[in-house]
C-alpha positions as CSV (number, residue, x, y, z in Angstrom):
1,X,-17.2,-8.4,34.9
2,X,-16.7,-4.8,33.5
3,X,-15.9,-5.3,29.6
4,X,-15.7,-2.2,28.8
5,X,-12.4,-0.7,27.4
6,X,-10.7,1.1,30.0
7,X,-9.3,5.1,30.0
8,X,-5.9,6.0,29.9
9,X,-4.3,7.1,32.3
10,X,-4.1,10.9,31.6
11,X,-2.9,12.1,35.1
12,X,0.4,9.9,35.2
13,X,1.8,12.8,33.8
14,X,3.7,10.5,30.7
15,X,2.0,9.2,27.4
16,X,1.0,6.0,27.1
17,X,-0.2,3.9,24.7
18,X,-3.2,1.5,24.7
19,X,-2.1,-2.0,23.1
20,X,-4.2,-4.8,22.5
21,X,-3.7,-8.7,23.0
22,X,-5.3,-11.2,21.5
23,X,-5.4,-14.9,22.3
24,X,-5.6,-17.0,19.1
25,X,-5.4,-20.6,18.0
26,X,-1.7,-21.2,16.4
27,X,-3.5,-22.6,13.1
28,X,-3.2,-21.5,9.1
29,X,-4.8,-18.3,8.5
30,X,-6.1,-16.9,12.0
31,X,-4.1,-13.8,11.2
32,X,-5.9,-13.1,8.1
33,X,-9.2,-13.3,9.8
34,X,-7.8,-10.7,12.8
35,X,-6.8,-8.6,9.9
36,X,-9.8,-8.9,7.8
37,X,-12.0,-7.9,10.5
38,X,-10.6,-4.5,10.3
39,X,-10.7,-4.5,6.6
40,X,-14.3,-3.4,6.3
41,X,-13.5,-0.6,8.7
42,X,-11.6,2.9,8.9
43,X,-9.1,1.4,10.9
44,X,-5.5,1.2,11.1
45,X,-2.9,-1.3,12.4
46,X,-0.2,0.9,13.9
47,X,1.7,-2.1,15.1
48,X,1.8,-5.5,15.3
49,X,3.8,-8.6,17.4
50,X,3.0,-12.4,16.9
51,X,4.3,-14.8,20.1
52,X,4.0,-18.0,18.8
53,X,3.7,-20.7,21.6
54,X,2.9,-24.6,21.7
55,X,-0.8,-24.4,21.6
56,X,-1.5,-20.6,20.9
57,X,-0.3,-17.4,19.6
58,X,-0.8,-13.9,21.0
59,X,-0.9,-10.9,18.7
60,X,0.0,-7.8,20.2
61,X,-1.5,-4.6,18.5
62,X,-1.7,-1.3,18.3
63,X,-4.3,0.6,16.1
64,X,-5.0,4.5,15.7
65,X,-8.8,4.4,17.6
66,X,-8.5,1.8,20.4
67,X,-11.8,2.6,21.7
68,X,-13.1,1.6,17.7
69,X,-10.8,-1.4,17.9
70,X,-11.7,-3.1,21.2
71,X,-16.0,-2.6,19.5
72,X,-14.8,-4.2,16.6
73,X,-12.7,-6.8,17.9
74,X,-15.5,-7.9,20.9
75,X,-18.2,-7.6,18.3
76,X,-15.7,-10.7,16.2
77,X,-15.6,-12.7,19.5
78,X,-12.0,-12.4,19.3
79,X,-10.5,-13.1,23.6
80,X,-8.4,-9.7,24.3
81,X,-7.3,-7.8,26.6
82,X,-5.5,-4.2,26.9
83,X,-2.9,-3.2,28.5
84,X,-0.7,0.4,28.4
85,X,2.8,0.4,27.4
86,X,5.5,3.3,25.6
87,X,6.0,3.8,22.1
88,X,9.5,6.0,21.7
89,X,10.6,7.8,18.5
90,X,14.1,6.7,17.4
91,X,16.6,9.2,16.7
92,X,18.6,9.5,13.7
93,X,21.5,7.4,13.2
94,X,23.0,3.9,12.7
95,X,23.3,3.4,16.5
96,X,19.7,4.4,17.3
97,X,18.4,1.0,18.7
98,X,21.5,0.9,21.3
99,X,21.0,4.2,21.9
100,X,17.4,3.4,23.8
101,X,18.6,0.4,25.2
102,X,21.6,1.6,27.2
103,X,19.2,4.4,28.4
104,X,16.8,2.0,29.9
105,X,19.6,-0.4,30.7
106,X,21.9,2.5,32.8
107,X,18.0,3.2,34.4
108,X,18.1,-0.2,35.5
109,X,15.1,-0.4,33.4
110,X,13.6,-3.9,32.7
111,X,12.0,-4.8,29.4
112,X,9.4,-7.7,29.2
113,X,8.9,-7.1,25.4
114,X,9.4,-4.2,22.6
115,X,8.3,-4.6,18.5
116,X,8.5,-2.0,16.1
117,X,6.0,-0.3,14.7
118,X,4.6,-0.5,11.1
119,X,3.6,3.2,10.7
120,X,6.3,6.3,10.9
121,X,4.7,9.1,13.8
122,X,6.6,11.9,13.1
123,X,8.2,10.5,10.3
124,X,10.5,8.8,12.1
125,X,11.0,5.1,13.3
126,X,9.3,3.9,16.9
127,X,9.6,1.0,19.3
128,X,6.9,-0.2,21.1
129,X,8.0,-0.8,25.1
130,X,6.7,-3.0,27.9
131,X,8.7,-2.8,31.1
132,X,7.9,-3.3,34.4
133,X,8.1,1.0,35.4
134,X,6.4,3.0,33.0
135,X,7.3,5.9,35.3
136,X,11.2,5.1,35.0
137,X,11.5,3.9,31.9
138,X,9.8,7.6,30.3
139,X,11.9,9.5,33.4
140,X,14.9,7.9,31.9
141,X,14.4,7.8,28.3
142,X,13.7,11.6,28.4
143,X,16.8,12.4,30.4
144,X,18.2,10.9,27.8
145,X,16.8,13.0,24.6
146,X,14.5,10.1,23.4
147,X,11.1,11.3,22.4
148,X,8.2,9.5,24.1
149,X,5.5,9.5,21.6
150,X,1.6,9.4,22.9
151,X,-1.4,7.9,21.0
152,X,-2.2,10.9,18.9
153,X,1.9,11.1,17.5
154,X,1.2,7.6,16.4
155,X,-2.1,8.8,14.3
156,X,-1.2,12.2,12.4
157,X,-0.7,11.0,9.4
158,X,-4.2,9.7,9.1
């Protein structure tokens, strides 16, 4: 089996984002040792999601240099895998959430899960998306004025 991290799909004509999940015992501490491992590194944690279930957790991540990441994180014998999803830019105002959420809701637009991120791209707050229709959900969200941020947005400030 190929283990090697996979390229991004530049000619879908939309950004996406590489994420990262990783499959973890639901004990004391085993997010301090994901996090450590990056502490000796250049790395960043853009993002981050813990799913806590009966016998495991899954951490969802996104991180500035996914192609570092995914060494680093194989190197620890951490179990992940990667998958794409969209990062949008909120825009200002109290109603900003509900904003992107009607847009993918009137696109008929299903979500299977959305986190915020830690860092600010552009300054500005951002919500990871996973849906079902990359292609609709960005078609929709930009007929709508959202931003749809790509991996370099997320990693200008470093």
């Amino acid at each position: 089996m190929d283990t090697e991290p996979f390229e991004t799909a530049q000619e879908s004509g939309f950004p996406l984002v590489r994420q990262f999940s990783i499959f973890m015992e639901n004990r004391v501490g085993t997010l301090l040792r994901l996090t450590k491992t990056f502490a000796a590194t250049e790395l960043h944690i853009l993002a981050l999601s813990v799913v806590d279930a009966v016998d495991c957790s899954i951490i969802r991540m996104i991180v500035d240099d996914p192609d570092a990441a995914y060494l680093v994180l194989q190197e620890a014998g951490f179990p992940i895998c990667e998958s794409e999803l969209l990062v949008v830019s909120l825009p200002r105002g109290k109603r900003a959430l509900l904003g992107v959420l009607m847009a993918l809701m009137t696109g008929e637009v299903n979500l299977q899960y959305t986190y915020p991120l830690l860092a600010r791209p552009l300054g500005r707050p951002a919500l990871a998306i996973s849906t079902d229709n990359l292609d609709s959900a960005v078609t929709v969200l930009r007929e709508n004025n959202l931003t749809v941020l790509d991996h370099t947005d997320l990693t200008r400030e470093f």
